[in-house]
N, C-alpha and C positions, 0 to 999 in steps of 0.2 A: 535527451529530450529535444522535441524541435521546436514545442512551444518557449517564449519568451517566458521568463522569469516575471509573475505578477507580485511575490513578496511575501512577507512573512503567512503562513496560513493559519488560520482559526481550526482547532479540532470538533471533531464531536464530542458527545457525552462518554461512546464508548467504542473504542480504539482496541483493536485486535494485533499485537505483533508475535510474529511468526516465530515459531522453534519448530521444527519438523521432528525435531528430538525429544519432544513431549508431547507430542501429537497423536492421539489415538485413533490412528487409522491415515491415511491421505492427508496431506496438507490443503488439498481443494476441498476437499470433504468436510475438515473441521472449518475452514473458511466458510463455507457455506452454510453449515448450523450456525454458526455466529451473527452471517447476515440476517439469516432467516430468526435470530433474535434480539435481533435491532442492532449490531452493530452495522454502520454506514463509511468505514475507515479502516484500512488496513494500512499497517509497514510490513513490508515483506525486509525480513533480515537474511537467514541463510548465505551470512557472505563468505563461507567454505565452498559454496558451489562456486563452479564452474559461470562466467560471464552470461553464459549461450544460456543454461539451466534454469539460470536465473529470472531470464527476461523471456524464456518459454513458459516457466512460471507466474512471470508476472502479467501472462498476456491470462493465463489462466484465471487469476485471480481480477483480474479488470473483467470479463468475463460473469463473475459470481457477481461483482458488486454493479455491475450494469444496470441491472433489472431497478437498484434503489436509488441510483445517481451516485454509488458512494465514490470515494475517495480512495485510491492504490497511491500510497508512496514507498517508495523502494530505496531502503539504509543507503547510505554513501556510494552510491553509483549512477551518475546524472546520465549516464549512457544509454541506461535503460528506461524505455518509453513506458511511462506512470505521468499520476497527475503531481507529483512532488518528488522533492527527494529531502530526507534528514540525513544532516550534516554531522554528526555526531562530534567531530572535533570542536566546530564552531558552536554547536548546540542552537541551531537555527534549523528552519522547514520551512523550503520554501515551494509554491504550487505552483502549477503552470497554465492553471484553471480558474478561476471562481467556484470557492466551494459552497453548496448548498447553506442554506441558512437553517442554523439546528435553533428549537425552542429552549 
């Protein structure tokens, strides 16, 4: 990430994390019906894939949630350009954004 760490993040009400392995069809595709039913937050996990896959992926999914302002944080790899990343050992998420304010 090139943004500075702003600190612990606020989630939405409803938070989309990825399995491509229970996905019925495309992982963009299910991302997108999600969006398109109010989810504003995704974790993208798939951390089998390959570095490069991943953050092709995630430019993907940054992509779907544009359109709502939402939120891409991408599992334990601060490498890849998302608006957060979760830490899973430390059990912390941190943004590199200001996240929208949910009701």
């Amino acid at each position: 990430m090139t943004s500075p760490v702003i600190g612990p993040c606020p989630l939405p009400p409803l938070v989309v994390l990825t399995d491509r392995t229970q996905a019925r069809g495309s992982l963009v595709d299910v991302a997108r019906a999600a969006v398109d039913g109010g989810a504003t937050a995704i974790v993208l996990r798939e951390k089998d894939l390959p570095r490069a896959e991943r953050a092709r992926l995630a430019e993907e999914l940054r992509a779907v949630l544009a359109p709502v302002g939402g939120l891409l944080l991408v599992a334990s790899d601060p490498e890849i350009t998302a608006d957060g990343v979760h830490l899973a050992a430390r059990a912390w998420l941190f943004c590199t954004r200001s996240p929208p304010t949910y009701l």
